[in-house]
Backbone bond lengths (Angstrom), bond angles and torsions (degrees), N, CA, C in turn:
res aa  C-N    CA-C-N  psi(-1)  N-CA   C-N-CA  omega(-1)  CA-C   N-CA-C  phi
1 X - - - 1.458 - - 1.515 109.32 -
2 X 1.150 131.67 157.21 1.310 142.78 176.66 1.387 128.49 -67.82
3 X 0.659 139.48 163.28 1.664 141.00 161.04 1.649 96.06 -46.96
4 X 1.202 110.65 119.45 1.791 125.98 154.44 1.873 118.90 -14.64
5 X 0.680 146.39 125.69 1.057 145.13 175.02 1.380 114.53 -112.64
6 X 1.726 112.29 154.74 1.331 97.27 -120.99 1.930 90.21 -132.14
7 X 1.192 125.06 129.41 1.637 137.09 -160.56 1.464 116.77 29.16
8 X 1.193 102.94 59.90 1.623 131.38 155.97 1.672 109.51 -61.67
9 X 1.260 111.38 -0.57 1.663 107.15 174.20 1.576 88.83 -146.36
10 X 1.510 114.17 107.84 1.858 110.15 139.87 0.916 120.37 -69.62
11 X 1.476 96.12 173.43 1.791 113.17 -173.44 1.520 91.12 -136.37
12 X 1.393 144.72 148.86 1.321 139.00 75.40 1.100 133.40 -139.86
13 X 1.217 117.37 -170.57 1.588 121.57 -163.95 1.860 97.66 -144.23
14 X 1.512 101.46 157.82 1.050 120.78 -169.53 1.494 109.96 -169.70
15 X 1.367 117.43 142.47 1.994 119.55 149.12 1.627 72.41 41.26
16 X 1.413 140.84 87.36 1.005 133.71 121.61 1.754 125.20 76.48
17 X 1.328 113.11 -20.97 1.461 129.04 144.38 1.114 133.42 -79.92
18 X 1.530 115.51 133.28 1.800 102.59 162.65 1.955 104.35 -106.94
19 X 0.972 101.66 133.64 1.178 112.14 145.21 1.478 141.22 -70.30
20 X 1.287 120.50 119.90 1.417 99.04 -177.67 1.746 104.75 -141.29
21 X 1.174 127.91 128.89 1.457 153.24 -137.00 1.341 121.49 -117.35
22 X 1.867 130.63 84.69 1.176 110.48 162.77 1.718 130.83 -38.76
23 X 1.168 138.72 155.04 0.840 125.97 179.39 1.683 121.99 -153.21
24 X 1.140 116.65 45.34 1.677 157.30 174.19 1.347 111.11 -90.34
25 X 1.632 123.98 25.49 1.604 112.97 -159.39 1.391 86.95 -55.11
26 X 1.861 142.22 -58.61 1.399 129.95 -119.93 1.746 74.88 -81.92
27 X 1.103 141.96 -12.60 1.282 114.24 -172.96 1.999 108.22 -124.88
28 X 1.279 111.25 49.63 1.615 109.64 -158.92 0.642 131.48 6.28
29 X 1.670 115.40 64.38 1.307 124.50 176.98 1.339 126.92 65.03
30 X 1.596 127.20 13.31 1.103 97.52 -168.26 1.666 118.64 -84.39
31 X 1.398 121.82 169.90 1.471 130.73 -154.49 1.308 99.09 -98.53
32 X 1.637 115.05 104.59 1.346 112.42 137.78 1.271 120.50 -63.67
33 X 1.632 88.84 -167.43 1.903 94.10 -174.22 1.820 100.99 -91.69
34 X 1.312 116.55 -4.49 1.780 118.16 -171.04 1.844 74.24 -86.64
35 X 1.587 136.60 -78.62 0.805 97.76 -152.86 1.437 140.87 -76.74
36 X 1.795 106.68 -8.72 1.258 109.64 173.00 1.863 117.99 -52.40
37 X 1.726 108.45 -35.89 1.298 100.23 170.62 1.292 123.24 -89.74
38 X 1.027 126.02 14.72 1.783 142.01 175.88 1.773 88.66 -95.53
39 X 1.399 134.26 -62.42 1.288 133.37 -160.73 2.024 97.11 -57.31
40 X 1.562 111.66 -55.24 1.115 111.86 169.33 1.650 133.12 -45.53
41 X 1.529 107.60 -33.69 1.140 97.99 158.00 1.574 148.34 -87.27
42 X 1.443 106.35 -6.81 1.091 144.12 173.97 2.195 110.88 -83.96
43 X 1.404 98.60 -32.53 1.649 89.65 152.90 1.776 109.76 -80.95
44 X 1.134 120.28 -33.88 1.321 111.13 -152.11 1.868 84.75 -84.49
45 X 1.036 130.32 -11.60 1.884 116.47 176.29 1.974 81.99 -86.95
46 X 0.473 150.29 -49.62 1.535 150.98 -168.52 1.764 111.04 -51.46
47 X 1.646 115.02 -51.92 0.885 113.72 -179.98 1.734 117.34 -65.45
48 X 1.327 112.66 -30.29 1.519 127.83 -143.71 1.734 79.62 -103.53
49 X 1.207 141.97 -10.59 1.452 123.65 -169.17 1.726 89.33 -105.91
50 X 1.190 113.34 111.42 1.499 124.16 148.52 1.449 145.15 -20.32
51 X 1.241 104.07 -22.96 1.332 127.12 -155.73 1.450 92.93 -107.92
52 X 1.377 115.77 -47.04 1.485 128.93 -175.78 1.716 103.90 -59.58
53 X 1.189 135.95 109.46 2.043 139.05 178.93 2.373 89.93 -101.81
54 X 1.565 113.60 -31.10 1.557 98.65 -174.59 1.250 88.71 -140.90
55 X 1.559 99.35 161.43 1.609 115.05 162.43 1.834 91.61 -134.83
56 X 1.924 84.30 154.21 1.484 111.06 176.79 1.643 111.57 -123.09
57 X 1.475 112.81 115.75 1.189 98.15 173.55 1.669 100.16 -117.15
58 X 1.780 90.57 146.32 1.208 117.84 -179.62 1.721 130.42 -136.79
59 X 1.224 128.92 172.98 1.226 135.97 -157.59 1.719 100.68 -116.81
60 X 1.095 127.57 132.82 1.275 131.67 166.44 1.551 113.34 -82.08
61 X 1.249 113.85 128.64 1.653 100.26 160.16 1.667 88.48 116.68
62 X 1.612 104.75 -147.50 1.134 134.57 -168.48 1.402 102.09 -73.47
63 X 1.030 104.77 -66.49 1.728 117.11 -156.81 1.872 101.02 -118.25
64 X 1.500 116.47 155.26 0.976 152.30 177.09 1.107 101.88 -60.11
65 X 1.333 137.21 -80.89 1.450 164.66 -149.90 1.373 134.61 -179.50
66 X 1.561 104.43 88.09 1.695 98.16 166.82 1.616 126.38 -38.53
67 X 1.583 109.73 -29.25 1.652 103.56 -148.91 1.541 101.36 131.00
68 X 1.503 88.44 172.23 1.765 105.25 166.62 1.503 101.15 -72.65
69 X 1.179 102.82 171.00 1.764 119.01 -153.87 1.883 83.46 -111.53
70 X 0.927 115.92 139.79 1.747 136.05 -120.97 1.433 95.13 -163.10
71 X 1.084 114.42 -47.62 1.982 124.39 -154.10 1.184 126.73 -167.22
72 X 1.602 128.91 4.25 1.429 123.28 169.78 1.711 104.75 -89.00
73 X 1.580 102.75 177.99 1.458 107.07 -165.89 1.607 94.85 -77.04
74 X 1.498 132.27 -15.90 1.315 108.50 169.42 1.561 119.89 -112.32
75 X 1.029 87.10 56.65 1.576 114.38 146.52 1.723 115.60 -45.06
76 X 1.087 122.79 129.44 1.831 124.22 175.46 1.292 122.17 -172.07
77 X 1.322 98.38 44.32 1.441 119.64 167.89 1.677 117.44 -47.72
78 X 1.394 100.00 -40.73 1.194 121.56 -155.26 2.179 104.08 -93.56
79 X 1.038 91.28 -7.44 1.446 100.91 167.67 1.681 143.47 -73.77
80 X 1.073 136.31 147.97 1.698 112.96 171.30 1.308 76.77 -107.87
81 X 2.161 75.82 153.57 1.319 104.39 167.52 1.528 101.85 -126.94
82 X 1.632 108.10 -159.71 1.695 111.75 -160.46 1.851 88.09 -110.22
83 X 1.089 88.27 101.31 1.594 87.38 -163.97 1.980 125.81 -83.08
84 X 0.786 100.16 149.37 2.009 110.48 -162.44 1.486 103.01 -85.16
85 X 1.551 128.55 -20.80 1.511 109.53 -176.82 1.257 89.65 -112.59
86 X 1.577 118.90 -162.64 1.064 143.37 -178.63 1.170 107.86 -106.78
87 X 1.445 132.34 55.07 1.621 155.88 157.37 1.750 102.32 -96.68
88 X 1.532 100.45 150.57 1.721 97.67 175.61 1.356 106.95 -94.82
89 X 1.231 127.23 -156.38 1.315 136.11 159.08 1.522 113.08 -59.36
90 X 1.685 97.83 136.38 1.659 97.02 176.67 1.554 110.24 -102.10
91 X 1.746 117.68 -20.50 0.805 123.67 -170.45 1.280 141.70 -63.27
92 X 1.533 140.84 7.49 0.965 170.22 42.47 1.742 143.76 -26.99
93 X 0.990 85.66 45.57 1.546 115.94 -177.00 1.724 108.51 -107.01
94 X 1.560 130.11 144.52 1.746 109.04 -151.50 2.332 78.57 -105.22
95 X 1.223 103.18 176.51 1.484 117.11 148.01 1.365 92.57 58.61
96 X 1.832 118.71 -158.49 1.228 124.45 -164.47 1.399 110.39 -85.39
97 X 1.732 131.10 19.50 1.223 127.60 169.39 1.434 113.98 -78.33
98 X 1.096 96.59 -33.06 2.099 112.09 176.42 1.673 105.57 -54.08
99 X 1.196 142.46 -68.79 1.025 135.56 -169.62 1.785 111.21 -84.23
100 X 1.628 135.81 -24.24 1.512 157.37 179.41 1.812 83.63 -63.11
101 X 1.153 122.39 -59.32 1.278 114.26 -170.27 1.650 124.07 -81.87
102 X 1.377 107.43 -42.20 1.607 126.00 165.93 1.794 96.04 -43.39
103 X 1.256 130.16 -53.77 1.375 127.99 -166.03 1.469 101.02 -93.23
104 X 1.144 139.13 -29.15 1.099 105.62 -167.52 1.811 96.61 -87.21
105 X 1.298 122.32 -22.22 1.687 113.96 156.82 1.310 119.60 -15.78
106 X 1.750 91.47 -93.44 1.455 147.94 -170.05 1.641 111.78 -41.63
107 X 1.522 106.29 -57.71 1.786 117.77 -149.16 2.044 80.61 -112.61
108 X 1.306 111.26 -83.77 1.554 102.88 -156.26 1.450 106.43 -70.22
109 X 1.757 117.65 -33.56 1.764 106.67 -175.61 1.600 108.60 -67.22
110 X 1.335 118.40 -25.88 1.305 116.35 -158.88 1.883 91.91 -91.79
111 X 1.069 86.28 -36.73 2.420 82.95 -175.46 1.846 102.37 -55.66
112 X 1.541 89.58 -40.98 1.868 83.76 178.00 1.078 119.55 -61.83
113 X 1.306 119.54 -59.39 1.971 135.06 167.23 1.161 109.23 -9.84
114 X 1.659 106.07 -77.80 1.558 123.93 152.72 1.557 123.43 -5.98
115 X 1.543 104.82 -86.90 1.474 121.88 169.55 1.437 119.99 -25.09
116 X 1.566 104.37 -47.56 0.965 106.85 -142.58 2.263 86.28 -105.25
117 X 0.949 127.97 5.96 1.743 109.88 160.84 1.250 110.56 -72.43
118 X 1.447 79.04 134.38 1.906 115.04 172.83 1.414 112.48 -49.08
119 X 1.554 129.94 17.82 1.239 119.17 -147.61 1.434 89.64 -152.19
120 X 1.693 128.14 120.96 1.158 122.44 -158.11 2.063 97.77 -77.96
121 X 1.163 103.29 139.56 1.579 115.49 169.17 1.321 124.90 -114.18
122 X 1.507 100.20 128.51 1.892 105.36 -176.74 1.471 106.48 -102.08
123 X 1.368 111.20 143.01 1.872 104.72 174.60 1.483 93.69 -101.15
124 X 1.341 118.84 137.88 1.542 135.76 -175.73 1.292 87.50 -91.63
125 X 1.473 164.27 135.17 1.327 170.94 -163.55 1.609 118.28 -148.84
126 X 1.399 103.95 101.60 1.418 86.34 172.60 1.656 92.11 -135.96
127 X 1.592 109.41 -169.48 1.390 102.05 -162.72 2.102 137.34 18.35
128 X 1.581 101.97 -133.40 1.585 111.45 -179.75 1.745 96.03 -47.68
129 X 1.347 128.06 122.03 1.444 119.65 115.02 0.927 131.39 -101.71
130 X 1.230 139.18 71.88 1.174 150.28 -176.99 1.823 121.72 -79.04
131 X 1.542 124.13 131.71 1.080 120.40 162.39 1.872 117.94 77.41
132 X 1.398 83.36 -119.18 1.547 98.58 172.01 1.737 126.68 -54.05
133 X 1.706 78.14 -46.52 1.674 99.75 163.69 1.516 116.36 -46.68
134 X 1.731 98.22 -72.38 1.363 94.76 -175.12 1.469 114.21 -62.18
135 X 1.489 154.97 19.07 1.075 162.70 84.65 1.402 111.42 -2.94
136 X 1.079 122.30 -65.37 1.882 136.22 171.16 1.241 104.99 -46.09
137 X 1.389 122.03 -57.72 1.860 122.62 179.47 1.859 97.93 -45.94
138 X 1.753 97.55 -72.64 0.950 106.49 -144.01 1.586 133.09 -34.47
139 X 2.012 91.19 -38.23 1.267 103.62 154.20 1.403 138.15 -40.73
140 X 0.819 111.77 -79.29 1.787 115.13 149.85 0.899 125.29 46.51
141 X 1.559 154.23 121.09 1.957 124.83 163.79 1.565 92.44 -66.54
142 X 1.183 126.51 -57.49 1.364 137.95 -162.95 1.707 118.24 -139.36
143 X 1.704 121.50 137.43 1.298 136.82 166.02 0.802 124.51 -121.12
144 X 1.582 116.82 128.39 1.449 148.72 151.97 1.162 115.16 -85.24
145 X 1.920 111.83 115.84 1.111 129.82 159.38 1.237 134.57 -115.14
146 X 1.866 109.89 155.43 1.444 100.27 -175.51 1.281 97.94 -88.40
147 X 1.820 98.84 168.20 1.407 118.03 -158.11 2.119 100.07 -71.42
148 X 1.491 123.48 16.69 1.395 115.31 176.43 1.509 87.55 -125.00
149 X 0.936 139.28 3.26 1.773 146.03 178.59 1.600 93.03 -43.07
150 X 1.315 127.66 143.98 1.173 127.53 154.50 1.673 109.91 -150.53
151 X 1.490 125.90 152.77 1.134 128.62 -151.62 1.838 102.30 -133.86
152 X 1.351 124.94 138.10 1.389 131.83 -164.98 1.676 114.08 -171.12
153 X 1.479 93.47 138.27 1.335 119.36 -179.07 1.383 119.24 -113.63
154 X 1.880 127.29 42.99 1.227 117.76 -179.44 1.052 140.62 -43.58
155 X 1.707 117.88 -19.69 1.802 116.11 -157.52 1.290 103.92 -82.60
156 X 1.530 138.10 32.80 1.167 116.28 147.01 1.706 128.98 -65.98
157 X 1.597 92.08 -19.02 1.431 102.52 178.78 1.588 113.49 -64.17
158 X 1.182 116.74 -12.76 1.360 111.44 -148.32 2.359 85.81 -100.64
159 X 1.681 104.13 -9.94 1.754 122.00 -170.65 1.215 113.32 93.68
160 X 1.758 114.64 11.33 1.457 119.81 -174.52 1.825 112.59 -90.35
161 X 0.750 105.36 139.43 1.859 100.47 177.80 1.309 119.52 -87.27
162 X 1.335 104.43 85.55 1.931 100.88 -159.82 1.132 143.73 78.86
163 X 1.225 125.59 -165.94 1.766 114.59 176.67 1.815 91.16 -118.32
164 X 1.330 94.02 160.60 1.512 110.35 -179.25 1.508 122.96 -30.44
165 X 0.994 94.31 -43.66 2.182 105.77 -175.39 1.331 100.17 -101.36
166 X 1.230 117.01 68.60 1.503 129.51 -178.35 1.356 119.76 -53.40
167 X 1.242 123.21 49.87 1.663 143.79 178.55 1.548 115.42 -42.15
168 X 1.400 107.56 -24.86 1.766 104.54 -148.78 1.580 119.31 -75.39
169 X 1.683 109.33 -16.69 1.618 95.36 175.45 1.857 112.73 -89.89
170 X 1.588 91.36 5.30 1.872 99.42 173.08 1.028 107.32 -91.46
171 X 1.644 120.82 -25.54 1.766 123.72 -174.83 1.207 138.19 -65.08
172 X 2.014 75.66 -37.52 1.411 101.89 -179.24 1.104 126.58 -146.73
173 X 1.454 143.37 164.89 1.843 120.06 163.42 1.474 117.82 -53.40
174 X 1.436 115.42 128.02 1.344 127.97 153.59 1.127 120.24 10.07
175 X 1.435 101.06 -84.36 2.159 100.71 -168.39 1.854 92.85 -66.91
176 X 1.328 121.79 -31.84 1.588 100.80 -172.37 1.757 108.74 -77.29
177 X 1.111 91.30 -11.58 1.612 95.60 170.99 1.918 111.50 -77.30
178 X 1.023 119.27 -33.57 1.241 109.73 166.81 1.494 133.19 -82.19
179 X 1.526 88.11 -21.53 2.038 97.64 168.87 1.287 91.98 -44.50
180 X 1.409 99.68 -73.49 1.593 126.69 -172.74 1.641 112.66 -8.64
181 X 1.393 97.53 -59.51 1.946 111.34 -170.17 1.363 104.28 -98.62
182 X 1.455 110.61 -22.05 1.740 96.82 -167.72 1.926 97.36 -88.83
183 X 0.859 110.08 -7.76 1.893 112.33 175.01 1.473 122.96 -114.72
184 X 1.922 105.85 -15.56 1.580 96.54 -171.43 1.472 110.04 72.96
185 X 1.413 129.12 -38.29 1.590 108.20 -163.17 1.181 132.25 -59.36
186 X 1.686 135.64 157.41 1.089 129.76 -169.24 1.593 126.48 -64.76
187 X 1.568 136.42 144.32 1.027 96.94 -168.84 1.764 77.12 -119.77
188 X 1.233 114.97 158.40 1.313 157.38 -145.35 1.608 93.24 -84.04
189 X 1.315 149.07 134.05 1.660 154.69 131.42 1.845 103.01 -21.10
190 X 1.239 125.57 -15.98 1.450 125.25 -162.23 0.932 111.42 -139.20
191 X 1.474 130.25 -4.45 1.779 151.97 156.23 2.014 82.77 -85.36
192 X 0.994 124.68 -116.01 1.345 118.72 169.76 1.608 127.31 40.74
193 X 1.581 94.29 -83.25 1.495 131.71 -176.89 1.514 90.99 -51.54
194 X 1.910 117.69 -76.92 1.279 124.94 -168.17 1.629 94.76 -38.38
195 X 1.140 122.78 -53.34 1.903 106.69 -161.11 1.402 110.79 -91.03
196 X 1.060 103.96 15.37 1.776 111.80 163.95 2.046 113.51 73.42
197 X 1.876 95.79 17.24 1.186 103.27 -175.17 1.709 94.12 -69.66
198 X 1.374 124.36 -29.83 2.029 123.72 -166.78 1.410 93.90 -124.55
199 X 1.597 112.66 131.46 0.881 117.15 172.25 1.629 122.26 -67.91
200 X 1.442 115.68 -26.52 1.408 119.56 -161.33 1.357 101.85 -152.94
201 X 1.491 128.18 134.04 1.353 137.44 140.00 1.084 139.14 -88.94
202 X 1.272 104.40 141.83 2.247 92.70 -165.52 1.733 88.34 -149.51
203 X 1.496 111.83 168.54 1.043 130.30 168.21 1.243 126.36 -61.79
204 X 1.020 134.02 99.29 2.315 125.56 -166.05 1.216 97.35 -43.23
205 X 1.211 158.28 -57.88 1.547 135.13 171.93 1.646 108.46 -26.22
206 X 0.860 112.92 -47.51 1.647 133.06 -148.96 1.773 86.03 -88.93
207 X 1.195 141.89 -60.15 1.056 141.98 -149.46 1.789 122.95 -29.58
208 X 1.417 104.95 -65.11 1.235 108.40 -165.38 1.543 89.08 -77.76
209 X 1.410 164.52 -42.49 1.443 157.48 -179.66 1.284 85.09 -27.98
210 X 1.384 120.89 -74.81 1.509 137.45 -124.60 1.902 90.91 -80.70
211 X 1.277 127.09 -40.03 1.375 121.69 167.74 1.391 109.05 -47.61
212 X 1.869 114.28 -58.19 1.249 104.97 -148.89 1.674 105.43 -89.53
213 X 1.227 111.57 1.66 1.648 108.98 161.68 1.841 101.65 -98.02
214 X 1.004 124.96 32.17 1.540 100.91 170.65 1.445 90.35 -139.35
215 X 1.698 134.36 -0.19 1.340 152.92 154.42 1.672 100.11 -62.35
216 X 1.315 93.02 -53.62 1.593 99.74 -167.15 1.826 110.12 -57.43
217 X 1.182 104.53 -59.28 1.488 125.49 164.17 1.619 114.75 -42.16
218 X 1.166 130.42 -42.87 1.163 123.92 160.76 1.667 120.69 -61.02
219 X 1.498 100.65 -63.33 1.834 102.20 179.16 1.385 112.99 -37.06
220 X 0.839 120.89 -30.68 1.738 123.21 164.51 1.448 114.09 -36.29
221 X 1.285 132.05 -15.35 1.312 122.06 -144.81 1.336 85.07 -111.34
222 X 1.476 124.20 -165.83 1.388 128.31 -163.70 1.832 79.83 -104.99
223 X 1.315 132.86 143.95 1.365 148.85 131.95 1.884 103.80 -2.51
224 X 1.549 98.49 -84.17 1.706 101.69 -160.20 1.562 113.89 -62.30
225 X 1.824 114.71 -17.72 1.385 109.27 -144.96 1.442 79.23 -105.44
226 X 1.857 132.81 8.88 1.170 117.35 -179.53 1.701 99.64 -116.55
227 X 1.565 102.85 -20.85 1.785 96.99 153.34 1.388 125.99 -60.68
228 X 1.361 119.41 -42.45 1.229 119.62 -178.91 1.301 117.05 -69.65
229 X 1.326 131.48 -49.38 1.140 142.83 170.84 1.890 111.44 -39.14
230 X 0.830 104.04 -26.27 1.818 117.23 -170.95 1.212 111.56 -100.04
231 X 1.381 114.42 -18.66 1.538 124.04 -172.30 1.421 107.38 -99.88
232 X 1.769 129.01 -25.15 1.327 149.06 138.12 1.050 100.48 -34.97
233 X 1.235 145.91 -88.36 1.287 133.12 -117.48 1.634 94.20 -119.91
234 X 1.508 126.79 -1.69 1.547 105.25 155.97 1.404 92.07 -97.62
235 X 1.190 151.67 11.41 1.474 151.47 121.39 1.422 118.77 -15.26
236 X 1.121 96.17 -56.23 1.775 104.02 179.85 1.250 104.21 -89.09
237 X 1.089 126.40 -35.34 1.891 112.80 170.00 1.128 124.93 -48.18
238 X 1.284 112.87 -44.27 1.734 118.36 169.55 1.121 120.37 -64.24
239 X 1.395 121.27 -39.84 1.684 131.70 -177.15 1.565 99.01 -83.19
240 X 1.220 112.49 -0.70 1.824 107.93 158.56 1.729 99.11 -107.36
241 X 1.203 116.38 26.35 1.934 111.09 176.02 1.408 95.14 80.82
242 X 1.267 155.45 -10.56 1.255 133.81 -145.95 2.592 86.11 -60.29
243 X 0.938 107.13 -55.61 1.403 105.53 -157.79 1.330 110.75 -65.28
244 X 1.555 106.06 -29.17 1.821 98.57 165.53 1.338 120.96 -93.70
245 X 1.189 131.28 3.13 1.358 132.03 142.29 1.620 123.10 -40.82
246 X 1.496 91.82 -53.90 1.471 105.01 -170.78 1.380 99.58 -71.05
247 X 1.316 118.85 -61.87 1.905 106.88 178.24 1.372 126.76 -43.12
248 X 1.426 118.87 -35.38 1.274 130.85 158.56 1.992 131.96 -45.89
249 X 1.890 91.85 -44.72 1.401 95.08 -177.90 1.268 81.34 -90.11
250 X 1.535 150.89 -39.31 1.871 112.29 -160.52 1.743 95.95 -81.92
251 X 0.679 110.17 42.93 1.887 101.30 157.95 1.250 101.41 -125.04
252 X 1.349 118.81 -35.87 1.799 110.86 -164.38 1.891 97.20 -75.38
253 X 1.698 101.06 -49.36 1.994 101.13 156.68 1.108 129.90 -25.62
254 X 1.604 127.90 -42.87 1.441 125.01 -177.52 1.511 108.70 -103.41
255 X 1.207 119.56 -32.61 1.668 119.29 137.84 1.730 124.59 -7.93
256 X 1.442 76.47 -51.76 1.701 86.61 163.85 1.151 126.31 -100.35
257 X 1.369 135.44 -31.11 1.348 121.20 154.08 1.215 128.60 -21.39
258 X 1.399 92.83 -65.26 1.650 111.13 -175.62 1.537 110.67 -58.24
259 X 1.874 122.57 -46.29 1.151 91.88 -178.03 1.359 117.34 -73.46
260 X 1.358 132.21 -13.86 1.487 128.71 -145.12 1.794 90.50 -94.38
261 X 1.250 117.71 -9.09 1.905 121.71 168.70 1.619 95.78 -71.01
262 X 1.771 108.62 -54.18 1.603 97.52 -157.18 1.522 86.53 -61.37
263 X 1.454 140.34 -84.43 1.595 156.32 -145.51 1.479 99.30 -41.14
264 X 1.475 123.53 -66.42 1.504 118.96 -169.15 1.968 108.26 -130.44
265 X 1.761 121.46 39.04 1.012 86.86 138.87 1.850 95.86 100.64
266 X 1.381 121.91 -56.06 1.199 144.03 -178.87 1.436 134.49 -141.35
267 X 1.992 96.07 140.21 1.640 91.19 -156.41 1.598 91.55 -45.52
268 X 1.320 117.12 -78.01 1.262 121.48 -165.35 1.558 145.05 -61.50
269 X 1.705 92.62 38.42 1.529 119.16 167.63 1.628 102.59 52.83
270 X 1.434 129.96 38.87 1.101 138.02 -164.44 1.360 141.30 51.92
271 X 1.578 83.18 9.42 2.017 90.37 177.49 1.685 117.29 -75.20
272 X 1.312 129.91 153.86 1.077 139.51 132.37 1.059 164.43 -101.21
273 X 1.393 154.90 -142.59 1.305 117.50 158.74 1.855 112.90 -86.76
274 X 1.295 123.83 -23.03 1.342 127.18 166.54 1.527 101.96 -61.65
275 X 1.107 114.56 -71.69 1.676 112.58 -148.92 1.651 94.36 -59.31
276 X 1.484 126.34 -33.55 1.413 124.22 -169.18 1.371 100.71 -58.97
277 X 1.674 114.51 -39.70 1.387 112.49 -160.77 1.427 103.09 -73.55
278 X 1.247 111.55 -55.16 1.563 129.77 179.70 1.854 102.47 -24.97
279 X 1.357 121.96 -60.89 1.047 132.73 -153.37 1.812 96.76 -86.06
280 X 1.250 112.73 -35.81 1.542 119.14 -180.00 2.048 109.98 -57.52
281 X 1.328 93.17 -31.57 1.503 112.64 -178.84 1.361 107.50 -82.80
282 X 1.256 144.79 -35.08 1.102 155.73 178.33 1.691 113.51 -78.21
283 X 1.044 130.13 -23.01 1.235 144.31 175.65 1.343 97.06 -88.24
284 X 1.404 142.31 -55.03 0.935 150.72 -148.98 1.949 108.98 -95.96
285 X 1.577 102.31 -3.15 1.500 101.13 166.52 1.774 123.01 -75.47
């Protein structure tokens, strides 16, 4: 692995928002495991500061979010970290318990965590959300995208059924939820919008204004009556299955891990983050 790289997660806060900032442009963002637990700690200073009523998370650079980190040199899958649920170490763990536990930490304990602050969250969206990323939206109370934003679920290619926080028949309708996975193709900032997956489209010049005046517009509200309000209505997501869905698809997900080690060798059926892209581009001619 490389030398560490170095404030891959901003912080600030202001007038009642925090901002908080992938910061991976040379690699679009994608999410190691330093910054997935850097992003986690960076909600939890967000929740605990008073002053803070919204947070905005956003992508530096080009793109939003490639995904989980797949293929750059800081790669650290293979690392322990200081971990947030009540999971042990995965990092010396033998067979498909090493990665079954690393994700259900990392990818589904941490997307819920997420979900679940008292503190309404906007995804700033511009370019790739792809994958892991679109995992990052999904969380979200609400997303604003720019008008080149586009949104994707490739790893069926890889025989996997989605990404960990299996969001997509809540995102979207059913059969468009399977276009969605059974083709990989991109879906559009204005395909999106129509199914009420983004709340708002704006011009990428325009983007971050248009967050931090509709941030602004919220902080107005009282603190508790915008916790409660959020805690209602992912209330009803669950009591429509949204949470046993998801427990359901990350088992049939590592289902596949495991077989795609016995068949070829590797969880991820030999993809990486090049060859995934390579092939994502090629579909997409």
């Amino acid at each position: 692995m490389s030398e560490q790289e170095d404030n891959i997660v901003l912080y600030s806060a202001a007038d009642g928002v925090a901002v908080i900032t992938m910061n991976r442009p040379e690699y679009n963002n994608a999410q190691n495991g330093r910054m997935t637990y850097l992003l986690d700690d960076a909600f939890k200073r967000a929740v605990a500061d008073d002053e803070v009523k919204v947070i905005v998370l956003r992508g530096a650079g080009k793109h939003f979010s490639a995904g989980h980190d797949i293929g750059t040199p800081g790669r650290d899958v293979h690392l322990s970290q200081d971990r947030v649920t009540m999971w042990y170490d995965h990092a010396n763990k033998p067979g498909a318990e090493f990665l079954y536990v690393r994700e259900a930490e990392a990818y589904l304990g941490m997307c819920r965590r997420w979900r679940e602050i008292p503190k309404p969250v906007i995804a700033e969206v511009q370019g790739a959300c792809i994958a892991g990323g679109l995992m990052l939206a999904w969380v979200c109370d609400l997303i604003v995208a720019s008008e080149d934003a586009f949104f994707s679920d490739p790893v069926v290619r890889m025989g996997i059924p989605g990404v960990e926080y299996f969001a997509h028949p809540f995102e979207m309708p059913p059969r468009i939820a399977k276009e969605f996975l059974f083709t990989g193709h991109k879906m559009s900032a204005q395909r999106a919008y129509e199914l009420h997956m983004v709340n708002r489209i704006v011009p990428r010049a325009m983007l971050s204004d248009e967050v931090n005046a509709l941030a602004q517009e919220i902080a107005k509200m009282p603190r508790l009556g915008l916790a409660l309000t959020k805690q209602a209505i992912n209330f009803a997501e669950d009591q429509q299955g949204k949470r046993a869905t998801m427990d359901a698809a990350f088992a049939w997900h590592h289902f596949t891990h495991a077989q795609n080690e016995l068949v070829s060798g590797d969880r991820l059926s030999g993809y990486d983050g090049r060859k995934m892209a390579a092939e994502n581009k090629a579909k997409d001619k």
